[in-house]
N, CA and C of each residue as an Amber inpcrd file, in Angstrom:
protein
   207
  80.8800000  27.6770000  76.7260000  79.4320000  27.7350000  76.7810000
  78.9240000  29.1780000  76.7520000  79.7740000  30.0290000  77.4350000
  79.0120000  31.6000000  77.5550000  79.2070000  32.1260000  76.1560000
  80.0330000  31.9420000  75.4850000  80.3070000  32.2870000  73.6140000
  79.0360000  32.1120000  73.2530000  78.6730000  30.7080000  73.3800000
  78.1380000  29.9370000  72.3060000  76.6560000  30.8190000  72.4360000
  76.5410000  31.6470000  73.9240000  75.1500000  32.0810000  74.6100000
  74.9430000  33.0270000  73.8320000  76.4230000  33.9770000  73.9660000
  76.2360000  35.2620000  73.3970000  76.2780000  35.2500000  71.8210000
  76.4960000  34.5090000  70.7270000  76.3290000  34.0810000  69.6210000
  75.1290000  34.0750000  69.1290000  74.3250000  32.9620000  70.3550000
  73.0550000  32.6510000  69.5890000  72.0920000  34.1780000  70.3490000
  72.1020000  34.8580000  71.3120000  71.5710000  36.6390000  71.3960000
  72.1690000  37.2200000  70.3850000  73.3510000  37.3060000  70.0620000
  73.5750000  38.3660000  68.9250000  72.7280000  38.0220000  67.7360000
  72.5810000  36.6190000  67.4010000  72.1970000  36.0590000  66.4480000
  70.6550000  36.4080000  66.4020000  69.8560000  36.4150000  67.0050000
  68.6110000  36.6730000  67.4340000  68.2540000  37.7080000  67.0430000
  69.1490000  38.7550000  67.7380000  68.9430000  40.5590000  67.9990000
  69.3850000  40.8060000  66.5150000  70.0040000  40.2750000  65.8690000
  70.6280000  40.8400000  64.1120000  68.7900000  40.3970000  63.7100000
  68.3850000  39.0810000  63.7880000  67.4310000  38.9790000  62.9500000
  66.0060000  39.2620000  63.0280000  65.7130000  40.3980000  64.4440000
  65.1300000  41.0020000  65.0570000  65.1510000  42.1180000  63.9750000
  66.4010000  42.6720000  63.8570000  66.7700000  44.2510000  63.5900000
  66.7040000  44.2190000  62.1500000  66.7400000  42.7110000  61.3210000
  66.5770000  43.1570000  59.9900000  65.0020000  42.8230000  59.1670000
  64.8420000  41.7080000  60.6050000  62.6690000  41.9920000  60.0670000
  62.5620000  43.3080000  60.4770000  62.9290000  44.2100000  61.5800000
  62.0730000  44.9510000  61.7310000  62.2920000  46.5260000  60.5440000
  63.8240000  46.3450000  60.0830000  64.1170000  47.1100000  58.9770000
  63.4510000  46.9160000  56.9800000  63.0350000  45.5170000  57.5030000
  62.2060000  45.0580000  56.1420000  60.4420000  45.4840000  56.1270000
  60.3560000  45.5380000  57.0930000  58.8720000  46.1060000  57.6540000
  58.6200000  47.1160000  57.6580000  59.4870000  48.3310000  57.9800000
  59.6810000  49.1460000  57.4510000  60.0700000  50.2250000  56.2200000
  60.4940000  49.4050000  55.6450000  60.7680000  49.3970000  53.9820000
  59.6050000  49.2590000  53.4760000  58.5050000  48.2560000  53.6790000
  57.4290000  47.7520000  52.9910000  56.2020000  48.8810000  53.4010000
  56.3750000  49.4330000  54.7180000  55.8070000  50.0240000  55.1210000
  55.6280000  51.7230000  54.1620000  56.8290000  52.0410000  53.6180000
  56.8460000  53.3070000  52.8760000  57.1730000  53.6180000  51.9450000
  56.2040000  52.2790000  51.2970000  56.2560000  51.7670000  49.5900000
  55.0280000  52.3850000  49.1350000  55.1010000  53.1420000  48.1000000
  53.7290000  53.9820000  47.4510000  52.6050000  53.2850000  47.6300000
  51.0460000  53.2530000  47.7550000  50.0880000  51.8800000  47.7450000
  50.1230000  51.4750000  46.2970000  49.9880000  50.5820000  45.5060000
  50.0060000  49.9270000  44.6480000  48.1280000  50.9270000  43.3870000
  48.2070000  51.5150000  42.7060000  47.2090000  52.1720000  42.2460000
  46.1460000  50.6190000  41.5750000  44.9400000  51.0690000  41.8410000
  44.2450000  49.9890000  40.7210000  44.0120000  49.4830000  39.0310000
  44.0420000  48.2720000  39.2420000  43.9560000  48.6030000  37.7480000
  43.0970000  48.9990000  37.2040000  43.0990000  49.2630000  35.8680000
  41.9530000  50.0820000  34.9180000  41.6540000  48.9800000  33.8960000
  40.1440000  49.3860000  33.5840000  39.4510000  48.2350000  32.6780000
  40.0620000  49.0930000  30.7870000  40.4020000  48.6430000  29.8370000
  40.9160000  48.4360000  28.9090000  39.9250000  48.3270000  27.9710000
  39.9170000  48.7460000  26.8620000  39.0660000  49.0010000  25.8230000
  39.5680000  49.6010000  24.2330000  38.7480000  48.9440000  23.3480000
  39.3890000  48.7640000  22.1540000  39.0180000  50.0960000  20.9500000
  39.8970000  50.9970000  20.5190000  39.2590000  52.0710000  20.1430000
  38.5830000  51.6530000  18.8960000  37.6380000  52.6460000  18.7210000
  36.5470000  51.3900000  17.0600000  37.6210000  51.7870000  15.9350000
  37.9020000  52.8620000  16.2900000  38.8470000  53.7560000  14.5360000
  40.2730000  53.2610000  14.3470000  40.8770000  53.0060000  15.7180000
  42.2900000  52.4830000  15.7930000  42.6360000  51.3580000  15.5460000
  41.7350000  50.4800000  16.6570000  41.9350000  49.6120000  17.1330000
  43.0700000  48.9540000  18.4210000  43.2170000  50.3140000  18.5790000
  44.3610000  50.2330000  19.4860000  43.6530000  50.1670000  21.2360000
  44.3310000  49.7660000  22.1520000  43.6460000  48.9610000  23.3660000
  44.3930000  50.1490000  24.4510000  43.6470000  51.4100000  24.8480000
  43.4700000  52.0810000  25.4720000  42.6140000  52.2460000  27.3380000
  43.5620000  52.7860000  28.5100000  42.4750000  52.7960000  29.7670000
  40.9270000  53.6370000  29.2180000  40.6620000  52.8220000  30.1530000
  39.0290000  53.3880000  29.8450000  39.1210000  54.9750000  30.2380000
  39.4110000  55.4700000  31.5110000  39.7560000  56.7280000  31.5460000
  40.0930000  57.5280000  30.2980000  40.5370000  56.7820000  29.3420000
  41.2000000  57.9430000  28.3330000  40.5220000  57.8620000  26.7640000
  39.2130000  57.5300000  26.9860000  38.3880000  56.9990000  26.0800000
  37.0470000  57.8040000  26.1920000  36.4680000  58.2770000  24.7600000
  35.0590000  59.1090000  24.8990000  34.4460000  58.2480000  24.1730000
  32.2180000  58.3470000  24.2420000  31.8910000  58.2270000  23.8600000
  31.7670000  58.1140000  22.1920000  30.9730000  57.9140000  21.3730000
  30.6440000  58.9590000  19.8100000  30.2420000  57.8660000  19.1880000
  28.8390000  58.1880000  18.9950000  27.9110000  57.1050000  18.0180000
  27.8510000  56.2950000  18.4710000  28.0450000  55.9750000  20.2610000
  27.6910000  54.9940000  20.8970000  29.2200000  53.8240000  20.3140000
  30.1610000  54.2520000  19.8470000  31.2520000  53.7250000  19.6020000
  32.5690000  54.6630000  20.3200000  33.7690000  53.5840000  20.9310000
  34.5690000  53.8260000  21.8890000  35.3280000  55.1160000  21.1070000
  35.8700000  55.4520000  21.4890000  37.2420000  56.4020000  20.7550000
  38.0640000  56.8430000  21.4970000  39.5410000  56.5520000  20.7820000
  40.1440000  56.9810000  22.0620000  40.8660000  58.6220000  21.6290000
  42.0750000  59.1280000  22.8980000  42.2400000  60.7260000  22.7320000
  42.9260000  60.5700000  21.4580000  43.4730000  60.2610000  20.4450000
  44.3650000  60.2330000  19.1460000  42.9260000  61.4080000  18.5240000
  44.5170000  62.1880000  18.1940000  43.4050000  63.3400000  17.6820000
  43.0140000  62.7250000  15.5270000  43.8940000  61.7150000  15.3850000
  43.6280000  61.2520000  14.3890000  41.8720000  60.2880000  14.3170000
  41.5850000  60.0280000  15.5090000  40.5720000  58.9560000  15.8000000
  39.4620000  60.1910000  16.0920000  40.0220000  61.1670000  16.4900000
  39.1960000  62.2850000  17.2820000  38.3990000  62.7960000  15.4740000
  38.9960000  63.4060000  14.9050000  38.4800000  63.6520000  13.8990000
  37.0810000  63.0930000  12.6100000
């Protein structure tokens, strides 16, 4: 009976020690960045972040210095 005691504490204390090592793992994971809205260049047609996209003639364009021109 005293085995069977100390079995089911060891058993406990292991699965104590590996939530609290998974929690920690999760804990000093980069934050996840947001996503970005997507947009279609008029000259390319190629599907670029909005970040990386200018105005011109009130039409999208993206940085391709071929589109730039």
């Amino acid at each position: 009976m005293p085995r069977i005691l100390v079995l089911i504490i060891l058993g406990w204390l292991l699965y104590k020690l590996i939530k609290r090592l998974a929690t920690t793992a999760d804990a000093n994971k980069p934050a996840k960045k947001p996503e970005e809205r997507m947009l279609q260049c008029a000259r390319c047609g190629c599907h670029v972040p909005i970040s990386e996209t200018q105005k011109k003639n009130n039409q999208v364009i993206c940085n391709n210095p071929e589109c730039q021109a």
